[in-house]
C-alpha positions as CSV (number, residue, x, y, z in Angstrom):
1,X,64.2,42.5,80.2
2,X,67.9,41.2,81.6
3,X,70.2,44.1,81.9
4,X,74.0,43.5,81.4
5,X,76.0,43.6,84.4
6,X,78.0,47.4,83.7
7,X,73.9,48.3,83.3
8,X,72.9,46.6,86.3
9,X,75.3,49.2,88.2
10,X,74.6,52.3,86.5
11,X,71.0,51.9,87.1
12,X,71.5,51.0,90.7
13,X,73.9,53.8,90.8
14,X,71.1,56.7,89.3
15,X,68.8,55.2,91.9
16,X,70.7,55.6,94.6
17,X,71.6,59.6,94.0
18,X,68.0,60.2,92.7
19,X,66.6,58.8,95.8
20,X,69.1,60.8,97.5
21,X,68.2,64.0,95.8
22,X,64.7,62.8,96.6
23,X,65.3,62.5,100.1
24,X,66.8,66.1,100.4
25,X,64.3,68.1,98.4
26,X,60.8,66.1,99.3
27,X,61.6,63.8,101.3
28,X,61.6,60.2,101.6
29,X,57.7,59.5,102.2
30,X,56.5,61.7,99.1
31,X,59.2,60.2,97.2
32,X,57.5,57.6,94.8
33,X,58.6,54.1,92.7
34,X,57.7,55.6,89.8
35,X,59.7,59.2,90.3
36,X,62.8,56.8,91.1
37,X,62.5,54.4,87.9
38,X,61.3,57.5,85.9
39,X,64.9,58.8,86.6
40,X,66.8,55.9,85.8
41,X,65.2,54.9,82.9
42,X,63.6,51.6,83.7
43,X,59.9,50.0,84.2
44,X,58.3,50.2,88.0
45,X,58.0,46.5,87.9
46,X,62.0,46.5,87.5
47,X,62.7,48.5,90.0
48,X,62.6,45.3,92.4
49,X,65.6,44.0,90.7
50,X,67.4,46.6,92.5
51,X,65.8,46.7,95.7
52,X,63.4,44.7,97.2
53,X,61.7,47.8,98.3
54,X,61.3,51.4,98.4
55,X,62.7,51.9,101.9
56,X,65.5,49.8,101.6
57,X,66.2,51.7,98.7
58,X,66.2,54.7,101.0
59,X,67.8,52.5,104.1
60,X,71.2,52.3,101.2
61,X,71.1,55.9,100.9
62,X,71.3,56.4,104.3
63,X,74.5,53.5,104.7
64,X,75.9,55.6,102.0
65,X,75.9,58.7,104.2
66,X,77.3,57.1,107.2
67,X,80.1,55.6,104.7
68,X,80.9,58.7,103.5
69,X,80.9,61.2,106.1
70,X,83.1,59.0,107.7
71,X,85.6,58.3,104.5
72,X,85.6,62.3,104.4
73,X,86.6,62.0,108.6
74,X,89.6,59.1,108.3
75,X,91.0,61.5,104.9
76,X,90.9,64.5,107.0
77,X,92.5,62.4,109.5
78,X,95.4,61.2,107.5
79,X,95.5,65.0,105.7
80,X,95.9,66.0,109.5
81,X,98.2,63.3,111.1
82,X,101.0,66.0,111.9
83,X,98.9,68.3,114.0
84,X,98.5,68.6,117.6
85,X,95.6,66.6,118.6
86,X,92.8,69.9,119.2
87,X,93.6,70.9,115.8
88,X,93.0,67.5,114.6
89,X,89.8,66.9,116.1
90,X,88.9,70.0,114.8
91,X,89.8,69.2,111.2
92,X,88.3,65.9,111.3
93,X,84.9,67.1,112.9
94,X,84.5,70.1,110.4
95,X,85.2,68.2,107.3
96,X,82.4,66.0,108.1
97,X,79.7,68.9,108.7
98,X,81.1,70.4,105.1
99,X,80.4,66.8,103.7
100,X,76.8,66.6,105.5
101,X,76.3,70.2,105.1
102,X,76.9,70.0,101.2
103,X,74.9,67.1,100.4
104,X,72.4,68.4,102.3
105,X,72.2,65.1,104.3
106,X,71.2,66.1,106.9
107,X,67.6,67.0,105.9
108,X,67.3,63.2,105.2
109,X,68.9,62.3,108.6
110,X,66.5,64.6,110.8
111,X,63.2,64.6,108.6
112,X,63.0,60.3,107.5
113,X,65.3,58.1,109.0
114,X,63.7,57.5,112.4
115,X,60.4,56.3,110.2
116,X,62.8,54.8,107.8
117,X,64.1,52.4,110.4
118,X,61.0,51.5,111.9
119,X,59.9,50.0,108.3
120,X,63.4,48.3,107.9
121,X,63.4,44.6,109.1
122,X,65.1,44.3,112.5
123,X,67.6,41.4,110.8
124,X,68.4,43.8,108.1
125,X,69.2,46.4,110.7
126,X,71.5,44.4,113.0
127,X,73.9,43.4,110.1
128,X,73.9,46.9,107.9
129,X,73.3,49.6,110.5
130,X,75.7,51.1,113.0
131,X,74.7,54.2,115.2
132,X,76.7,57.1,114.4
133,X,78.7,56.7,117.9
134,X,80.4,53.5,116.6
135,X,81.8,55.3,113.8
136,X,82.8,58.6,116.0
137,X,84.7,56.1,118.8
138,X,86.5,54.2,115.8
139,X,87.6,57.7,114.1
140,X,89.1,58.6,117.6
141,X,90.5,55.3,118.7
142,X,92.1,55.4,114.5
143,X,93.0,59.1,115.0
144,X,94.6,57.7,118.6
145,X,92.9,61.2,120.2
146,X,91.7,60.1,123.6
147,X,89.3,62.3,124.9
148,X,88.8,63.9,128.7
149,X,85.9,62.6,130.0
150,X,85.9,59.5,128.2
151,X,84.6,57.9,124.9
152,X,80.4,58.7,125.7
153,X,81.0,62.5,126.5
154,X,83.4,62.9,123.2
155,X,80.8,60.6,120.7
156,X,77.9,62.9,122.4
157,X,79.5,66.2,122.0
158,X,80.7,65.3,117.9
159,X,76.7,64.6,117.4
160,X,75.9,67.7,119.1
161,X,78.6,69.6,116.7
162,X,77.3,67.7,113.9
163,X,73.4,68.5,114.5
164,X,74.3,72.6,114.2
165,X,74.5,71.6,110.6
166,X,70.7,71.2,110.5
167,X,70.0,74.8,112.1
168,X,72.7,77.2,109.7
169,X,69.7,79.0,108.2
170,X,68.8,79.8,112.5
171,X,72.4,80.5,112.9
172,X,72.9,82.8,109.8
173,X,76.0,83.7,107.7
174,X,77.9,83.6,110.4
175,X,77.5,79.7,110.7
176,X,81.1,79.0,109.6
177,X,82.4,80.8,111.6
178,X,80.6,79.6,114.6
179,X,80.5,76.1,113.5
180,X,83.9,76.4,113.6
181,X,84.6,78.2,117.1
182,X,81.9,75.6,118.8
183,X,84.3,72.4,117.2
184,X,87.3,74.4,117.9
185,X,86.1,75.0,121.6
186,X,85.2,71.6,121.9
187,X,88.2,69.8,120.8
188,X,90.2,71.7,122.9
189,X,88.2,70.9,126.0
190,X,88.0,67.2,124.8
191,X,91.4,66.8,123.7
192,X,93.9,69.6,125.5
């Protein structure tokens, strides 16, 4: 059955959040075709229409995080332009955990992506994917914050702040508040 074009992206569109939902709740390897199609309405067999297979299925989810975590960095960035540069890092570092903490994103990131990239052709890899530190040095060099210490120790110390997102049911009710001292503290050695 040929789908019009507007159906071709809905249905790409439910796949992508129900694999997402999927990926947050029971994971990526329990996750099955036929949960995904069920969702969006269509037969297994067209489910390849969409995506070739399961994992790159999964593999767009994940581009889709990277995408927007950092579409949620550059707005706090331009929301931000005015202030001095600490309290711009800051802003621009805690709006991504809120982003990651919100959609849960992180479950995915921590609990399926290092399997999900072994399964993911190396070709497909080296055009689509982009380690998070290329991202975190292009939000700087935009944000024109240049850290002390250089690019490494500022890329390495955002994925540590961003990482404490995984642990706020260790860390407690307090977690915003110490999210937000450990970025603050950060920035201001990074960027003071």
């Amino acid at each position: 059955m040929a789908f019009t074009e507007q159906k071709n992206e809905v249905i790409r569109k439910i796949l992508l959040e129900e694999a997402l939902h999927c990926a947050v709740t029971i994971g990526m390897r329990k996750t099955s075709v036929e949960q995904l199609t069920e969702a969006a309405g269509i037969a297994k067999g067209s489910f390849y229409k969409f995506f070739p297979s399961k994992e790159l299925l999964f593999f767009a989810v994940l581009e889709n995080i990277h995408a927007e975590t950092y579409s949620v960095a550059e707005k706090a960035l331009q929301d931000n332009a005015k202030l001095i540069p600490t309290e711009r890092a800051t802003k621009i570092i805690l709006a991504a955990c809120k982003y990651l903490s919100d959609t849960k994103a992180m479950t995915f990131i921590e609990n399926d992506v290092d399997y999900l990239l072994r399964r993911i052709p190396d070709d497909i890899k080296a055009d689509h994917y982009h380690n998070d530190e290329i991202h975190i040095r292009q939000i700087l060099a935009a944000s024109g914050l240049v850290p002390k210490g250089g690019m490494e120790l500022a890329a390495a110390t955002v994925r540590g702040l961003i990482l404490t997102v995984s642990h706020q049911s260790e860390i407690g009710e307090l977690y915003p508040q110490v999210l937000e001292m450990l970025v603050h503290g950060a920035c201001k050695e990074l960027f003071d």
